[in-house]
N, C-alpha and C positions, 0 to 999 in steps of 0.2 A: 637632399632627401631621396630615399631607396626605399622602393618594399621590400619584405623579404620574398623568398623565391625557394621553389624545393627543385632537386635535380637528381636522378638517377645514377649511383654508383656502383662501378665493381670492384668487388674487394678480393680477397683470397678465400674470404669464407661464401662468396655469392656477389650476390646483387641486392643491393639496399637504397634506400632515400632518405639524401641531407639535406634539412630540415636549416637553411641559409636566414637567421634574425634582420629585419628590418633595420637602416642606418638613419641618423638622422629624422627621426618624426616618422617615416616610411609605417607604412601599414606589413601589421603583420600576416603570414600565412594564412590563408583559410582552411581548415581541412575537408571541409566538403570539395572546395578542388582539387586539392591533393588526392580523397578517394576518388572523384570521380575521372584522375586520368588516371590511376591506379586501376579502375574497373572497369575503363576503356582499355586497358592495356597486359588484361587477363591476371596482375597480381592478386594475391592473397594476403591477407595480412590480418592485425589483433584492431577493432575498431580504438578499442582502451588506448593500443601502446601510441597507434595512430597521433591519438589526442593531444597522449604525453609529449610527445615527441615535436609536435605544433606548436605546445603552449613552452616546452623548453627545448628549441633549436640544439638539433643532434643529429644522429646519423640511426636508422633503422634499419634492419635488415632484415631483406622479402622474403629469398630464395636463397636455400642454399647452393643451388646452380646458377651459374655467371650468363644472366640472357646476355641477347643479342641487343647493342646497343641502340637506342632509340632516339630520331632523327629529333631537332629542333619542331617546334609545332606551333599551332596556335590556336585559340576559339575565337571565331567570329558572332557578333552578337549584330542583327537587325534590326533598328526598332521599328516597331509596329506600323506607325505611320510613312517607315522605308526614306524616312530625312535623314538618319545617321547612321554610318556603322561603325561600332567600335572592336578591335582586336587586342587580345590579350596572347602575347609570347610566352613559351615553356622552353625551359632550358631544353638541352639533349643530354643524353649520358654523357656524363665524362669521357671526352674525348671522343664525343659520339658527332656525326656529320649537321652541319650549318644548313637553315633555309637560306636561299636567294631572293635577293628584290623580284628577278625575276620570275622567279615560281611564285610570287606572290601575288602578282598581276595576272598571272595566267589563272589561277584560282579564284581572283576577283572579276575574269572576264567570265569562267564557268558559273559563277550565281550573280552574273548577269547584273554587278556593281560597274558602272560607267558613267556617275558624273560626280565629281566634286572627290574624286581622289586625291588625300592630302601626301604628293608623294614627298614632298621635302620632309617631311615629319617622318614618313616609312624610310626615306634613307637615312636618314640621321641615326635611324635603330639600327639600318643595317651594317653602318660604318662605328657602330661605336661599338669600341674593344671591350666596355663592360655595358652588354645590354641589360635593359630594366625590365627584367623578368613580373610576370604575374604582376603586369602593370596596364590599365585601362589606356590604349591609344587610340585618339580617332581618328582611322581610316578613310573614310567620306564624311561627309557632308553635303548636304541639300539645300536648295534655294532656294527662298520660300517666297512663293508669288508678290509682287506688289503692288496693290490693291488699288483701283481705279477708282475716280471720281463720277458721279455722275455730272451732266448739263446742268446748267445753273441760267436761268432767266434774270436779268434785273430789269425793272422796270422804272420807269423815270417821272409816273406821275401816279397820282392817288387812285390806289386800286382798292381802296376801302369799301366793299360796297352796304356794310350795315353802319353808316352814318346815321342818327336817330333825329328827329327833329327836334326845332327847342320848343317848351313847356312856358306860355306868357305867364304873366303875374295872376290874370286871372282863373288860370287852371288848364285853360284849349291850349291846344297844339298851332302854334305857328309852320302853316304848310306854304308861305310864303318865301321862306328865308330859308330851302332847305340845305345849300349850299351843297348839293350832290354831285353836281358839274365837274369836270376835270378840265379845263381850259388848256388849248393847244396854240401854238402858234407854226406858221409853214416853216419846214426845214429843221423843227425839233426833235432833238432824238427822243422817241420814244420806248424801246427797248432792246438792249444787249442781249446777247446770249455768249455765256463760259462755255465752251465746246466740252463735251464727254473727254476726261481721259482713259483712256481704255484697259493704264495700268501694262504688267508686263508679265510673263509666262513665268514661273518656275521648274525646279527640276528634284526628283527624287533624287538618292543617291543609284537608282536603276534607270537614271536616263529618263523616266517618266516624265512628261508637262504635266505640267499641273496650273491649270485655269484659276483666272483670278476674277473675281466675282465679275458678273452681267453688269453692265452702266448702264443707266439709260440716259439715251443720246440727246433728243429732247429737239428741236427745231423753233422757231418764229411761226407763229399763225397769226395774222392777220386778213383785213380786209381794204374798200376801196378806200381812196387818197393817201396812200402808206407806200415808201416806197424804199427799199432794201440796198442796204449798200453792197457791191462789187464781190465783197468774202462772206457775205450772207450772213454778217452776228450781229448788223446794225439795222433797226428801222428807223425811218424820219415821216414826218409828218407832211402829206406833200401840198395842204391846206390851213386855214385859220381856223380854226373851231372847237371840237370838243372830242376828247380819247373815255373812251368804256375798255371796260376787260369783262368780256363774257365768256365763261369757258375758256379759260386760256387765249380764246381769239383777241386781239385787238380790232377796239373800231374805231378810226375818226371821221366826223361826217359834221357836214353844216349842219346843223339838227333844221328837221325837216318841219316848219311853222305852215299850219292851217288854221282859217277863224275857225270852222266848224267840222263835225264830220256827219257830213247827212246828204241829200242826193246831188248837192254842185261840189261834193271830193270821192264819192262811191266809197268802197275798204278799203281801209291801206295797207299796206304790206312794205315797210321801208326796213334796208338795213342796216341804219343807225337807231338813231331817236328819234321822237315824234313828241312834236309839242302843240296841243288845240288851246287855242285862246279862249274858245267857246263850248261850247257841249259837244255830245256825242248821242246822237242821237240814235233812240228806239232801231235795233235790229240790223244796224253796221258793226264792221268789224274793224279793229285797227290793230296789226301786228308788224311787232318793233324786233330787233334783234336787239335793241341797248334798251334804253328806258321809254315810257310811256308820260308823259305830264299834260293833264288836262285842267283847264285852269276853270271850267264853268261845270258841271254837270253832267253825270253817263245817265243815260236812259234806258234798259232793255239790253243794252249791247254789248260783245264778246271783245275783250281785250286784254290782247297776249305780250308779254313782255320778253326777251331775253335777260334784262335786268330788271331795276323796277319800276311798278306803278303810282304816283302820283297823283290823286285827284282832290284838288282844294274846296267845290264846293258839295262834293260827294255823290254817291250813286245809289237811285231807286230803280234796282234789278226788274221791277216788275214778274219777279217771277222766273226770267231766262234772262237774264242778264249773268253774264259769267266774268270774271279777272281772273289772269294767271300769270303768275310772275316769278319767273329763276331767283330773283330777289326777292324786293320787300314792296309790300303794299303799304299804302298812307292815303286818307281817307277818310273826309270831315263822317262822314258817315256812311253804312253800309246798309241796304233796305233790302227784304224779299232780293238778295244775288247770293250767288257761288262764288267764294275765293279759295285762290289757293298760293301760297307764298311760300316758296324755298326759304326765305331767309324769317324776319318776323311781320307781324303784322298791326297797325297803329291807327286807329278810329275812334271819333269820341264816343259815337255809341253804336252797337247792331243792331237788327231790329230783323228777325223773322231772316236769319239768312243761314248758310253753311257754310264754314271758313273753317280753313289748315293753315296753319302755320308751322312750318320745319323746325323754326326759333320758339317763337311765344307771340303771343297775342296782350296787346297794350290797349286798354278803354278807361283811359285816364284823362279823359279831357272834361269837360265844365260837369255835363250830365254823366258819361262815364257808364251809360246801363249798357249789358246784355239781356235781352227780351227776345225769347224764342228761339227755335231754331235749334245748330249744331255748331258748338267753336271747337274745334281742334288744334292742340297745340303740343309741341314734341315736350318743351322746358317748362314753359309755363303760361298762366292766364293771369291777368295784373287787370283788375275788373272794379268799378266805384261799388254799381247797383247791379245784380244780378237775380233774374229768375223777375217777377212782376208779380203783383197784389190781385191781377185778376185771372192767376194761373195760368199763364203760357208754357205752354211745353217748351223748356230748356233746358237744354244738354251742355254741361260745358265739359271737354275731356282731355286731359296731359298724360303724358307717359310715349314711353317706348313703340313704335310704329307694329304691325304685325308684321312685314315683311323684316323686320328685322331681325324680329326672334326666330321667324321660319329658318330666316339664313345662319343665326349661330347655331340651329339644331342642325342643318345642312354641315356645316363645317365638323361637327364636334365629329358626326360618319366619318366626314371625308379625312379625316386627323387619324382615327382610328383604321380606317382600313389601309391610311398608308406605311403608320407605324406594324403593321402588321404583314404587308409586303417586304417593307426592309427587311421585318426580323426572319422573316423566309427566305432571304437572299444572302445577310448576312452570315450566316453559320458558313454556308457554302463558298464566301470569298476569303472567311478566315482558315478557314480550311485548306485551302489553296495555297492560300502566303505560307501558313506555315509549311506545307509541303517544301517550297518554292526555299524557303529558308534553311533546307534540309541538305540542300541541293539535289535532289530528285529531278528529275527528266520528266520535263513536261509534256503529253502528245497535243498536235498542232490542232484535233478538235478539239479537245479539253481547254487549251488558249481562248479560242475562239467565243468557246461556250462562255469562259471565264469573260471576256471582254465585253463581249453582250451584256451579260448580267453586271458588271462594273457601270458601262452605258445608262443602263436600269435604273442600276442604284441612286446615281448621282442626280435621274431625271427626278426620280420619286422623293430625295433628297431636297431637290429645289421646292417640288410642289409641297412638301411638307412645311418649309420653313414656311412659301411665301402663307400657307392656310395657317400656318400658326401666329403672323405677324395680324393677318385679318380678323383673325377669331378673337386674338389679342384687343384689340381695336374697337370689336361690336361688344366685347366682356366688359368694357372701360363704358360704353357709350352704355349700355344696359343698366348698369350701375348706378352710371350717372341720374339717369332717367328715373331709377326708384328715388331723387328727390326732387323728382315733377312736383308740383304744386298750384295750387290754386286760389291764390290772394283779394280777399276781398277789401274794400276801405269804406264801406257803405254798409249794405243792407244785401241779406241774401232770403228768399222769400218761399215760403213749402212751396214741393211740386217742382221744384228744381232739381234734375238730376246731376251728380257729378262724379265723372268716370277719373281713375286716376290708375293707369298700367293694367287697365283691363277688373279692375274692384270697384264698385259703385255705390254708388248711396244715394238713395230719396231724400232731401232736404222736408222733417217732418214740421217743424217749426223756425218761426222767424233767427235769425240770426245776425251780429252786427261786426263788423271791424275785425276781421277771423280769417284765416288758411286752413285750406284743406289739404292732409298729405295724407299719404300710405305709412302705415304704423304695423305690423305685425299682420299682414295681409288683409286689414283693411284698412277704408278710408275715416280718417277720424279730422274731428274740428280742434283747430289751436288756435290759440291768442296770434294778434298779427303779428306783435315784434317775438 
């Protein structure tokens, strides 16, 4: 297979162009090449006879004066992204002088082509007796970075931390059997780490690197009786006991057993877990970095969790009595206290308190009421009896957080004004390549200038993707959250208020067995199933 090819003659009558047919399947002439080396090369000619002459291979004639005949050529083509370049060959007059391999190299070192020259292919053209005129060859070639992994943790015991407790036959919640524990034994591995691959450099066909994405590299956190192997991807367990994962950290610890917390243990402050056999008495403090399990009674008192809170025979805040847990709260009952739970929260009834739940809010045990107060929950409220007969102020409210929305209106700015940096930077480096593609001479501030603003580009480039992968992320959770809801399986009573993404409604009459959702920006009542 051949394309065809046109070539410059002299005859007796002048100088004219043969118009060579394709062999073989080969692509025919184009005549926009043909004029445009034609009006690179100051001829004159009929556009008409041009055509004819294209479309039926022949011979035309320019001038009636015999030019001077014109050397072998070529056009080089850059692509944009400067990963390839492709060269197409023109014959020379009849009997007109040969390009050399080596003027070829010298013209590819002048526009600054230096990696990935495919020269076996360029000499093959220049050793072949019949070259393939007006035929696409590629020149260079670019390498195109390959792309690195990030760290990768594996962990080797149950990092589950929203385990739910089970539901007896009679309705309550079994806080006995919650099976939250991770059991360790000494010298157990407890987690690997895949080291980052960092991937490998590319190259334009101008010698350019080109960076292949950020890894992130990722390390082991842990705490005490943990201990690292020699090449730092291995932990082991350097005790018997029990493994947490809080925040990425690992913990193993004997978990730390008191009868009570009152003035023969003063406030604890341990970095595992903490387990009270007995109560916790009015106006101490117990703060855990893993979980908190208290098997008798909190009184009044502040208790902080890393993971979560546990209390089997439940807590009357008196008022100041506070829970805070990175996890999950569980709690035969919550009286006059403040919770607040990262993950969900599960009690058979509240009574006069304020609770957050990051998850949802669970009051499904025997009695099952919410009575007074504030429940907050991100997903949802899963409630028996809500709001009371002798009108207690209750609030109960799902949806979307407000720093949430603060922050997608934050992003949607910050997207915007960096799509609008680029496009001010952009005009100005296209501008340049194509200069650059011209083979124009570039001055060393103009370089400079140009590199900086490359530098720019790419930083504003990064921070665009990662605000579009976040903004991404809070659009999905936002979404998610307009089908917060509010599930009753009982009784809901007037004087009940219920907030659902910031839209509210006064409960005006009794109601039974029903969900509250956002419908059309407001909150309206449905059947449960």
């Amino acid at each position: 297979m051949k394309n065809g090819f046109f070539q410059l003659e002299d005859t007796e009558n002048g100088t004219g162009v043969r118009i060579h047919g394709p062999l073989d399947g080969g692509e025919p002439v184009r005549m926009i090449e043909v004029a445009d080396y034609l009006d690179a090369r100051g001829f004159s000619y009929d556009i008409a006879k041009l055509k004819a002459v294209c479309d039926e291979p022949g011979f035309l004639l320019l001038s009636e004066i015999v030019r001077p005949k014109e050397r072998e050529s070529y056009y080089l083509y850059i692509a944009e992204d400067n990963m390839s370049a492709t060269i197409r060959f023109y014959a020379p007059t009849v009997g007109g002088e040969l390009l050399t391999f080596d003027e070829l190299m010298k013209d590819f070192k002048y526009r600054y082509i230096e990696y990935g020259i495919q020269e076996e292919t360029l000499k093959e053209f220049f050793l072949s007796k019949d070259r393939p005129y007006c035929t696409d060859i590629i020149a260079a070639k670019g390498l195109e970075p390959r792309q690195g992994r990030d760290a990768e943790i594996q962990y080797f015991f149950n990092t589950d931390i929203n385990m739910k407790p089970a539901v007896k036959e009679d309705g309550s919640v079994d806080f006995f059997n919650l099976n939250t524990v991770s059991p360790c034994s000494r010298n157990q591995e407890l987690a690997r780490i895949i080291p980052a691959d960092d991937g490998d450099y590319g190259f334009n066909v101008k010698g350019e690197r080109l960076r292949p994405r950020e890894v992130k590299k990722g390390y082991l956190k842990y705490g005490r009786n943990i201990d690292i192997s020699e090449d730092h991807l291995s932990i082991f367990s350097r005790v018997d006991g029990h493994v947490t994962l809080v925040d990425g950290k690992v913990f193993v610890s004997n978990v730390l057993q008191v009868e009570n917390v009152d003035v023969s243990t003063g406030n604890i402050n341990f970095d595992g877990s903490v387990e009270v056999n007995g109560n916790v008495t009015a106006n101490f403090e117990v703060r855990a970095k893993g979980n908190i399990r208290v098997k008798g009674v909190v009184e009044g008192a502040l208790l902080v969790a890393g993971g979560d809170i546990i209390i089997d025979r439940g807590v009357n805040g008196m008022g100041k009595g506070v829970l805070a847990a990175k996890g999950n709260i569980i709690s035969k009952f919550l009286e006059n206290v403040t919770a607040s739970a990262g993950g969900y929260v599960s009690s058979d009834s509240i009574l006069h308190s304020k609770v957050f739940a990051g998850d949802e809010v669970n009051v499904s045990g025997k009695k099952g009421f919410i009575t007074g107060g504030h429940v907050v929950a991100t997903n949802a409220i899963n409630v028996k009896t809500l709001g009371s007969q002798m009108g207690a102020a209750t609030v109960v409210e799902v949806g979307a957080r407000p720093e949430v929305k603060t922050r997608y209106v934050e992003l949607q700015a910050e997207v915007e004004e960096l799509k609008k940096v680029l496009s001010n930077i952009e005009p100005t480096l296209n501008n340049f390549d194509a200069k650059k593609n011209t083979g124009i001479k570039i001055e060393r501030e103009t370089l400079k200038h140009i590199l900086t603003l490359r530098q720019l580009h790419i930083q504003k480039s990064t921070e665009l993707d990662k605000a579009l992968k976040e903004l991404e992320g809070l659009s999905a959770l936002l979404e998610n959250k307009n089908n917060a809801q509010v599930a009753v399986q009982g009784d809901v009573f007037p004087g009940t208020r219920v907030v659902i993404s910031e839209v509210s409604m006064v409960i005006q009459k009794p109601a039974t067995y029903c969900r509250f959702v956002k419908r059309f920006g407001d909150v309206k009542i449905i059947a449960f199933n």
